[in-house]
N, C-alpha and C positions, 0 to 999 in steps of 0.2 A: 415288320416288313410291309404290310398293310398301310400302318399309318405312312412310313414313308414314302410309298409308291401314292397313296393320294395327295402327301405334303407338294411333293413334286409335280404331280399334276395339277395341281391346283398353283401351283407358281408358274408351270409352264405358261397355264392359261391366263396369269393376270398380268405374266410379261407379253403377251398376245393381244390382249384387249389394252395396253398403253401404248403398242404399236399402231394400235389401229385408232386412238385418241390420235396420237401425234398424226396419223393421217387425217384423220378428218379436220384436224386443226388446221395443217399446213398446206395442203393439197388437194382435199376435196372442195370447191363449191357450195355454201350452205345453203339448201334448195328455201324460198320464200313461202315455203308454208310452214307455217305452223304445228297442224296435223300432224303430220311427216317428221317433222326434227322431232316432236312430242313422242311419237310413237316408238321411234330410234333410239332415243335417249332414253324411254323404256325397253328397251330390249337390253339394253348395256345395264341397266340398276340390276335388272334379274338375274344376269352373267355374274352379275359384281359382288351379288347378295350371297352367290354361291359361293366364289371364290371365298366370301369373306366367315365365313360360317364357323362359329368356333370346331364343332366336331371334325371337320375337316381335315383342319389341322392338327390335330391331336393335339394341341397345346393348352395346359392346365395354369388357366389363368392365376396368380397366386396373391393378388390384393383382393381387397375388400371389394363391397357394393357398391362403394361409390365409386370406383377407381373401373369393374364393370358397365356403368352406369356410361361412362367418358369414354369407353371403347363402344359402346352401342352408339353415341351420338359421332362420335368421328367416321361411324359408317355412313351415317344419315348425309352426317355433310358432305363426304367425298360422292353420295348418292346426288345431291344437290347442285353440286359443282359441276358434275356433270351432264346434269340437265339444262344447265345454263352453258355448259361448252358448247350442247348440240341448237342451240339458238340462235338465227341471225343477232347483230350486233343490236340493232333497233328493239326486236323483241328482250331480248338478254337485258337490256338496260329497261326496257319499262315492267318487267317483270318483278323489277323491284320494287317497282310502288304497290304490289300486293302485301309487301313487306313493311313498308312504309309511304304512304301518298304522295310524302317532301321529295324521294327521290323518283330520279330520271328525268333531274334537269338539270343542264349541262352547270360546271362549275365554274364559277366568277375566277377570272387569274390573279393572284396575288404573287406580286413580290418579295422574297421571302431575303434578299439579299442585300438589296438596298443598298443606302449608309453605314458603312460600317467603323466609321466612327466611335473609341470609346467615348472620349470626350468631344464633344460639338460643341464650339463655340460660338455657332451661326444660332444656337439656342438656348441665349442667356438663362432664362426663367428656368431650364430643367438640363443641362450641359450633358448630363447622364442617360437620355430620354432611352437610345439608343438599348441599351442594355436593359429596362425594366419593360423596354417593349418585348424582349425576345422572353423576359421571366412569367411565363405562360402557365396555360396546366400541363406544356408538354415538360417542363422541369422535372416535376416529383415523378411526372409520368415515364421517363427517362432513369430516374434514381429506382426506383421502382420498379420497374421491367427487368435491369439490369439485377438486382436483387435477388430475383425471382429465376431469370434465367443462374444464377450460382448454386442458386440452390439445386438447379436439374444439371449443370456440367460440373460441378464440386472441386473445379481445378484456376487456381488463378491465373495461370498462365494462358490459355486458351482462352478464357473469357477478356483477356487484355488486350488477347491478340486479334477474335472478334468483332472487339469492339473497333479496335485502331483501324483492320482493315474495313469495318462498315464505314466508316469517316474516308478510308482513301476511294472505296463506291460511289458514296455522294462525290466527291469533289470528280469522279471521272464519267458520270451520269447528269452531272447539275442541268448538261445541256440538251437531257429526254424530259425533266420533270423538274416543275419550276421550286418546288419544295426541300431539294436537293442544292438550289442554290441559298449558302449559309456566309456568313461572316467567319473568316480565319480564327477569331477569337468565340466563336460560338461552338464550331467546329471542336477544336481541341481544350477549350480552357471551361465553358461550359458542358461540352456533353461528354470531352475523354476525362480530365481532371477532373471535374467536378460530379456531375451525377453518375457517370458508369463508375470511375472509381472508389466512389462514395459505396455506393450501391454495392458493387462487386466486394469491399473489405467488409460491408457491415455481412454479406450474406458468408464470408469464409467464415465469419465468428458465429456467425448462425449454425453454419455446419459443424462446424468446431464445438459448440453446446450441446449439439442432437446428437451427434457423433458418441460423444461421451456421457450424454444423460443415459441410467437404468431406466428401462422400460417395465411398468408393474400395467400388464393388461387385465385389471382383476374385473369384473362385471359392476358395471354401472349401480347396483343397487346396492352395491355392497361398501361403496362408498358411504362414509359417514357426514361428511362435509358438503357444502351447494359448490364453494368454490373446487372441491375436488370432482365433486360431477360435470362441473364445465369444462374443467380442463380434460376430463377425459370425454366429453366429447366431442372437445376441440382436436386430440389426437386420433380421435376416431378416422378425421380425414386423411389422417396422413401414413406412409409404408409402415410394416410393421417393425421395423430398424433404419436405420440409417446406418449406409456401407460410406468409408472414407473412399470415391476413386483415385485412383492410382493408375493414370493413361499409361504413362510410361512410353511415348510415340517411338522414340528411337531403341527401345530394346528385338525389334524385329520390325521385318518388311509389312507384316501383314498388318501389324499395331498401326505400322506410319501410313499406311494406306487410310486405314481405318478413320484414324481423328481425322488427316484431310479431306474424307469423307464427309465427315461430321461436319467439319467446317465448313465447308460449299454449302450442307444445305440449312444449316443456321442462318447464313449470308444469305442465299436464295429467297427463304422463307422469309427472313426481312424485309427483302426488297420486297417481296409478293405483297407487304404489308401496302407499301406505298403507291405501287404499283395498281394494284386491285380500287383501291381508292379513287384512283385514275380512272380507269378505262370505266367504270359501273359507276363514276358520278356519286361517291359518296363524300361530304365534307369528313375531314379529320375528325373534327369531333362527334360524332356519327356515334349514336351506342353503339351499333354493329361494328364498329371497329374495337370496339372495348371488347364487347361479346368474344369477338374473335381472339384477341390475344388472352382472353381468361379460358377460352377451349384450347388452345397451344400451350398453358402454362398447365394444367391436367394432362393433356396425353403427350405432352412433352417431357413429361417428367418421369411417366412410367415406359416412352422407347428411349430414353439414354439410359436406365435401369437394365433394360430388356440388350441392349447394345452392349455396354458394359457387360453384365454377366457374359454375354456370347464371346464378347474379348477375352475373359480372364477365366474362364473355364470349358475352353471348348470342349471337352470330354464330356462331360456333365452337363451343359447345355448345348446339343447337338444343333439346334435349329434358334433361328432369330423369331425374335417374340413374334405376335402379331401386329401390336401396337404400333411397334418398329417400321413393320411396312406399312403398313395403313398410312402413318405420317408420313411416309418417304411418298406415298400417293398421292396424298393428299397438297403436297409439296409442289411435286410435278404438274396435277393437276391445275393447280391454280397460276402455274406459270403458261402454261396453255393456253388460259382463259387470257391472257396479259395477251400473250405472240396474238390469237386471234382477234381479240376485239381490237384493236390498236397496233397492229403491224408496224404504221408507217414511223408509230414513235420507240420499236423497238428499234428499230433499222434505223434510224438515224445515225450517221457516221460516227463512227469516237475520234474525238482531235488527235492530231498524229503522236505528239509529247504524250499523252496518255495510252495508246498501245505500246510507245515504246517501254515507258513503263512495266507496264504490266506484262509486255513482250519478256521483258528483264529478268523477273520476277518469276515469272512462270521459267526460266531457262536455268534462274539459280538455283531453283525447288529441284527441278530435275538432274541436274549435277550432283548437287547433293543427295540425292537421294541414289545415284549411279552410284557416289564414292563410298558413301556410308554402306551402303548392304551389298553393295556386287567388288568394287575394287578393294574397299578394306577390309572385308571379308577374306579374300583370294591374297593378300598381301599375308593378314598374318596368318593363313593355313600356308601359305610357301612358308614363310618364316619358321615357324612351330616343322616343319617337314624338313626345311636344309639345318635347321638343331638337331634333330633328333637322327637325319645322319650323321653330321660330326660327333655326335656322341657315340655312336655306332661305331664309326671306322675308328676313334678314337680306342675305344674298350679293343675291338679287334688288336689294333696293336700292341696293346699294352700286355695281350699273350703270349707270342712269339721273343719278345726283345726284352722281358722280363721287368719291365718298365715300372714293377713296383716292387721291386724282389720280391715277392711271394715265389714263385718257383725257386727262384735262389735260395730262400730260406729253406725250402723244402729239401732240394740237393745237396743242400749242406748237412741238412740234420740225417738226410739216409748216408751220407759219408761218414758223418760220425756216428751213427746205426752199426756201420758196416765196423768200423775200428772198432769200435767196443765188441764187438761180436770177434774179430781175433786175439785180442786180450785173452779175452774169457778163456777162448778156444787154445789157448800158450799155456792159461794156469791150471788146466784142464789136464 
C-alpha cells in the first residue's frame, strides 16, 4: 500500500510538472535572461529527478546493465530537453554550439521535391539522374530504421500501417517543412515498397529466429571456443528471451485504445525527428541525429516490452514500466521544444483537401470503434437474451401440453400399474 500511495504521488506530480511545461511552452513569456530561465529550468531537473527515481516507484527493473545504463541516460536527456525548453529561442539554438561549434547557423533551403521525373529526357547523358540522386545514405538509413523499429513492435501489421500513415504526414506537412516535400515515386515505391518493406520482412525473420532460438546463458569463461565467447557477448546486449507479441487491437476496448495509442506516438516521435532538426538548426546528417535515433532504438525497445507486458497481463503487472513513461515524456517533451521555438511553422494552415481527409479518417476510426465495442457488443448480448427466452417459454410449454409425451408415457404406465394391480387382486 506504501509503494502504491508513492507510485501515485509521484504520477500525480509528473502529470503536474507537464502541465506546467505546456504552460510555459504556450502561454508564458520567455523572460530574456539567461540567469532566470537557467535557474527555473533547475528547479524542474530536481522535481524531475525525484519523480524519476527508481525507489519510488517500486519498480524492479528486470534487464541487464546495459539496458539500466539507457534508462539512466533517457533521464539525462529528458533533464536536457528541458533545459533547452526553459531558453529563449536565440539562447536554445546557440546553446548548441557547446555541443558542437558548426551548429546555430541557420539552414541552407533545399528542395527536396524537384523534378520528379523517372526518366528525363531533357538529360540525355544520364536520363535516370533523377532517381540516383534521391539513392542517398538516407536509403539503408530508411531500410534500417525500419528493421530495427520490428524488432521493438514485433507485429507486421502495425509497422505497415506506420509506415503508410508516416508517408500520408509528409504529403499533409510537405507545406511546414521543406523535406517533406518528396516525389510520388520516392514516397511509395522507394520508401513504402522498398526500404520499410524490405526492412519490416527481414526483421519478422529476425523475430521469427530469436523467437525460436534456445537460449544457453552459461558464463562467459566457460565457453570453450572465441567465436562462442563473441556471440555470447554479442547476446549479452539483448532481453533475456524474446516474447512473440500478439496485440490483438480488436479483442477489447482497452487493447484498441492502447495500440492507437502507440501509434500516435511512433508517428509524433517521428515527426519530432524532422522537426527538431528544424527549429535547432541541425543538418540531416548531423551525428546528433544518429545519436538520437540509436538512444530511441534502446529505450524504445524495453517501453513496448514494458507496454506489452501491462497489456497482456494486467494482474501480474499492475503498473506501467518506467521506461514507458519516461519515453512517453520525453516524446512530449520534445514536441514542446518544436510548438515553442517555431510557432509560426507549426500554425501554418493545413490545405482544405487535407483536413478533409484526415477529418474522414478520424470519423471512420470513431464509428468503428462505436460499432465494434458499444453497438456490437449490445446487439449480440440482446441476441444471446431474446434466445435464451425462447428457449425458456419454449421448455415452459412443452410441461403443461405434454409436447414430448413424457408425461403421457408416464400416465400410461401408472394406468397399466393400476390394471395389473386388479388382476393380481381377481387371482388373489
Amino acid at each position: 500500500a506504501k509503494i502504491d500511495f508513492f507510485f501515485y504521488f509521484v504520477l500525480g506530480l509528473l502529470f503536474i510538472l507537464t502541465c506546467a511545461l505546456v504552460y510555459v511552452t504556450l502561454l508564458e513569456e520567455t523572460p530574456h535572461d539567461t540567469a532566470y530561465n537557467t535557474k527555473s529550468a533547475l528547479v524542474f531537473l530536481v522535481l524531475l529527478c525525484f519523480c524519476m527515481t527508481d525507489h519510488v516507484y517500486g519498480y524492479v527493473f528486470v534487464f541487464a546493465a546495459y539496458w539500466r545504463f539507457w534508462l539512466c541516460v533517457s533521464v539525462v536527456y529528458e533533464l536536457f530537453l528541458i533545459f533547452i525548453l526553459f531558453q529563449t529561442v536565440h539562447d536554445g539554438r546557440q546553446f548548441m554550439k557547446y555541443i558542437d561549434p558548426k551548429l546555430g547557423v541557420p539552414l541552407p533551403e533545399r528542395d527536396y521535391g524537384g523534378n520528379c521525373l523517372i526518366y528525363d529526357p531533357g538529360h540525355p547523358a544520364d536520363p535516370f539522374h533523377n532517381i540516383w540522386d534521391k539513392m542517398d545514405g538516407f536509403v539503408p538509413a530508411h531500410f534500417l530504421g525500419w528493421y530495427i523499429k520490428t524488432l521493438m513492435i514485433r507485429d507486421w501489421w502495425m509497422c505497415m500501417i506506420i509506415s503508410v500513415m508516416f508517408e500520408f504526414l509528409e504529403y499533409s506537412l510537405e507545406h511546414q517543412l521543406p523535406n517533406f516535400s518528396e516525389c510520388w515515386w520516392d514516397h511509395w515505391i522507394m520508401d513504402v515498397l522498398m526500404c520499410n518493406s524490405l526492412g519490416i520482412y527481414c526483421g519478422m525473420k529476425t523475430l521469427g529466429w530469436l523467437s525460436m532460438k534456445p537460449y544457453q546463458w552459461q558464463g562467459l569463461w566457460n565457453i570453450p571456443t572465441y567465436k562462442g565467447k563473441i556471440k555470447r557477448i554479442a547476446f549479452q546486449f539483448t532481453p533475456y528471451s524474446w516474447v512473440k507479441f500478439e496485440w490483438r487491437p480488436a479483442s477489447n476496448l482497452r487493447r484498441w485504445l492502447a495500440v492507437l495509442g502507440i501509434i500516435f506516438m511512433f508517428l509524433l516521435a517521428e515527426l519530432n525527428t524532422f522537426y527538431l532538426k528544424f527549429v535547432l538548426w541541425m543538418p540531416p546528417e548531423h551525428y546528433l541525429v544518429l545519436v538520437r535515433l540509436i538512444f530511441f532504438v534502446n529505450v524504445g525497445g524495453v517501453a513496448m516490452r514494458e507496454i506489452y507486458d501491462f497489456m497482456d497481463d494486467p494482474k501480474f503487472y499492475k503498473k506501467l514500466g518506467q521506461q514507458a513513461w519516461i519515453v512517453a515524456t520525453i516524446t512530449v517533451t520534445e514536441f514542446l521544444i518544436v510548438v515553442k521555438y517555431d510557432p509560426n511553422t507549426i500554425m501554418l494552415p493545413i490545405p482544405f483537401f487535407v483536413t478533409q481527409c484526415w477529418t474522414l479518417g478520424i470519423v471512420l476510426i470513431f464509428f468503428w470503434t462505436l460499432w465494434r465495442f458499444f453497438i456490437r457488443d449490445i446487439t449480440l448480448r440482446y441476441k444471446e437474451t431474446h434466445q435464451r427466452r425462447q428457449e425458456g417459454s419454449s421448455e415452459q410449454d412443452r410441461v403443461p401440453g405434454h409436447a414430448d409425451g413424457s408425461n403421457l408415457a408416464t400416465s400410461g404406465r401408472s394406468k397399466l400399474n393400476g390394471s395389473m394391480d386388479t388382476v393380481r387382486h381377481r387371482k388373489s
